[in-house]
C-alpha positions in Angstrom: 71.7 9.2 37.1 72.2 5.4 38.3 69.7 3.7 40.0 70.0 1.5 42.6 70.5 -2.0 41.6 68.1 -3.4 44.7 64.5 -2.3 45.0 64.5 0.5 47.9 62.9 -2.1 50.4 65.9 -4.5 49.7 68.4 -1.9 51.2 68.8 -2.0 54.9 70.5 1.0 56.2 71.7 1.2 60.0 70.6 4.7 61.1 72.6 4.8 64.8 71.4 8.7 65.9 70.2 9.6 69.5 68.8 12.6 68.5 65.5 11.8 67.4 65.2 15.1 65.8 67.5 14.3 63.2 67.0 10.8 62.7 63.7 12.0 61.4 65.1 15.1 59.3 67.5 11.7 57.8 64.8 9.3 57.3 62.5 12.1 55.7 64.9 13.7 53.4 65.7 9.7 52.5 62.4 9.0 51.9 61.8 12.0 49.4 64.6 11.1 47.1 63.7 7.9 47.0 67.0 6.6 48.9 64.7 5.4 52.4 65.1 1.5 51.5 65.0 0.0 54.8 66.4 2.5 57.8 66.3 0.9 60.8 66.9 3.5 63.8 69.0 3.0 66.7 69.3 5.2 69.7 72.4 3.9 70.9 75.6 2.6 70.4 74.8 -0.4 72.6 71.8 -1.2 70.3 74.0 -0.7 66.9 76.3 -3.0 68.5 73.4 -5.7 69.5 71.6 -5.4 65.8 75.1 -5.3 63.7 76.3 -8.9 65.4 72.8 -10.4 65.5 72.4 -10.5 69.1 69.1 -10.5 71.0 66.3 -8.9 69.5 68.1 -8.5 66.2 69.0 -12.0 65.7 67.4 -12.6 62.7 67.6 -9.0 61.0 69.8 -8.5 58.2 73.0 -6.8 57.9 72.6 -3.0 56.5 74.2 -2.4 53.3 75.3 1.3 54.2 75.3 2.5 58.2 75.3 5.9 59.1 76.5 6.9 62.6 76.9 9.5 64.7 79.7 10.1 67.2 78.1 11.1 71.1 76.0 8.5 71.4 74.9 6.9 74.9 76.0 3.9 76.4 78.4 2.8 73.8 80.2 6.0 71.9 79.9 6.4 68.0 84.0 5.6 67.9 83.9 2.4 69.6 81.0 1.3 67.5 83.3 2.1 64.3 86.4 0.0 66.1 83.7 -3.0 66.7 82.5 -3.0 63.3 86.2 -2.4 62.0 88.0 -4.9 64.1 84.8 -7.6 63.0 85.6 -9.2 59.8 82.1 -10.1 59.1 81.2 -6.7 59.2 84.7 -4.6 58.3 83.3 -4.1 54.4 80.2 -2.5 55.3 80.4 1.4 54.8 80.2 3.3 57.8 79.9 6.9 57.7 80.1 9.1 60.3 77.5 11.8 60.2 77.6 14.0 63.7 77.8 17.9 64.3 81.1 17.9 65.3 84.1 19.2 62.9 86.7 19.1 65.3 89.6 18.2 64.0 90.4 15.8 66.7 87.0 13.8 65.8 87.9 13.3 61.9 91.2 11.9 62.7 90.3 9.3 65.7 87.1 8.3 63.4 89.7 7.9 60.3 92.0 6.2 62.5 89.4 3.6 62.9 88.9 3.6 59.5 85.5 5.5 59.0 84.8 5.4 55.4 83.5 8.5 55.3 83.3 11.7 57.8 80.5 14.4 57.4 79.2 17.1 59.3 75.6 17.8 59.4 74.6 21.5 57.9 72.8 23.6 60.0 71.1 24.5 57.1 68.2 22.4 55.8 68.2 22.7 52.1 72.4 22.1 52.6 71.3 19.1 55.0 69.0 18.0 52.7 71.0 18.2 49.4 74.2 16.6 51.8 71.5 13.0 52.6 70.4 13.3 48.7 74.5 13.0 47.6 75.2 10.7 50.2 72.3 8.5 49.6 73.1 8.3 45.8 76.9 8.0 46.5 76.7 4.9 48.8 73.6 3.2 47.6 73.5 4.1 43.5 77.3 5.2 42.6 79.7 3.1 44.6 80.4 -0.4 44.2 80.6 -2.9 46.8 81.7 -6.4 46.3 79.1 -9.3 46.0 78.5 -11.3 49.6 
């Protein structure tokens, strides 16, 4: 199995989830297969926005490597977060995958119409939700390549 080419506290992943229920059923199942890195947790789309472009209170925080974001979101929905980051070229390369309860088929296409680079649906099921953040966290942060900054 390939291992992550940056130590785990090297990776910065955006975590944008307003349900703090899950965000901690994310960061846990992370966390146990060694994936956690650095999540940072945002309950907002306002807040994603505000720590992805460096503005405010995030002005000196890195950019994530991998963001994972979910679609009803207050404030600022998951959709127009994905055309921000989309539309940005600083921040267009970043992953972003969409990671909400909803499977309506509606919701994949708009979010793939803004060019989500990946679409899943979180399993009601834990040890399904939990082996779905394992292959994810290996896909994005061990398996794929990204280019060099």
């Amino acid at each position: 199995m390939a291992e992550l080419d940056e130590t785990p506290e090297e990776v910065t992943i955006l975590l944008v989830e307003d349900n703090r229920d899950h965000a901690e059923l994310i960061q846990r199942s992370f966390h146990e297969h060694g994936l956690d890195g650095r999540i940072v947790h945002v309950v907002d789309g306002e807040a994603a926005l505000r720590y992805l472009f460096q503005r405010g209170e995030y002005a000196d925080r890195p950019r994530p490597r991998l963001i994972l974001l979910d679609l009803r979101l207050p404030r600022v929905d998951g959709l127009e977060v994905l055309h921000e980051i989309k539309q940005s070229p600083e921040l267009q390369r970043i992953p972003a995958v969409i990671l909400t309860t909803s499977d309506a088929d509606r919701d994949v296409a708009r979010a793939y119409a803004e060019h989500a680079n990946s679409y899943l649906v979180k399993p009601v099921d834990f040890a399904q939700f939990d082996g779905l953040m394992h292959d994810l966290g290996r896909y994005w942060l061990a398996w794929n390549r990204q280019p060099e900054e």
